[in-house]
N, C-alpha and C positions, 0 to 999 in steps of 0.2 A: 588435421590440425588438432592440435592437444588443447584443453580447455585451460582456462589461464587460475593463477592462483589465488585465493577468494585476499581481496584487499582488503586492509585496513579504513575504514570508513575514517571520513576527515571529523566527522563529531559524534558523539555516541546513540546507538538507535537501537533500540528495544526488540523483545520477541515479535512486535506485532508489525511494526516496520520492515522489518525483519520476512515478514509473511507474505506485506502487500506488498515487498519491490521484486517478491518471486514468483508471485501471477503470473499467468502466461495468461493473453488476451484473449482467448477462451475464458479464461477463469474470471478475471477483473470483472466487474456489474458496475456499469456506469448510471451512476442517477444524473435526474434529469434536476431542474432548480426545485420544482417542485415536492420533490421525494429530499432533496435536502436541507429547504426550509423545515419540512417535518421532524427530520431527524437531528435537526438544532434546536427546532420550541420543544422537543422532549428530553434534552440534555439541561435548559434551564428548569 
């Protein structure tokens, strides 16, 4: 099967968007609530 041709996304998304919907699930690092409360009280 041939791979299909890279589509036109319906709204527009960034290099980094762009990164994390090419993770393969190897790669992804899932935090848990707690590693993402952290990493939201250091963004305010």
């Amino acid at each position: 099967m041939g791979e299909n041709p890279p589509e036109e996304a319906p709204f527009p998304l960034t290099a980094v968007d762009r990164w994390v919907l090419s993770q393969t699930d190897e790669e992804f690092h899932k935090h848990d609530w707690e590693e993402l409360k952290e990493i939201i009280s250091k963004q305010l």
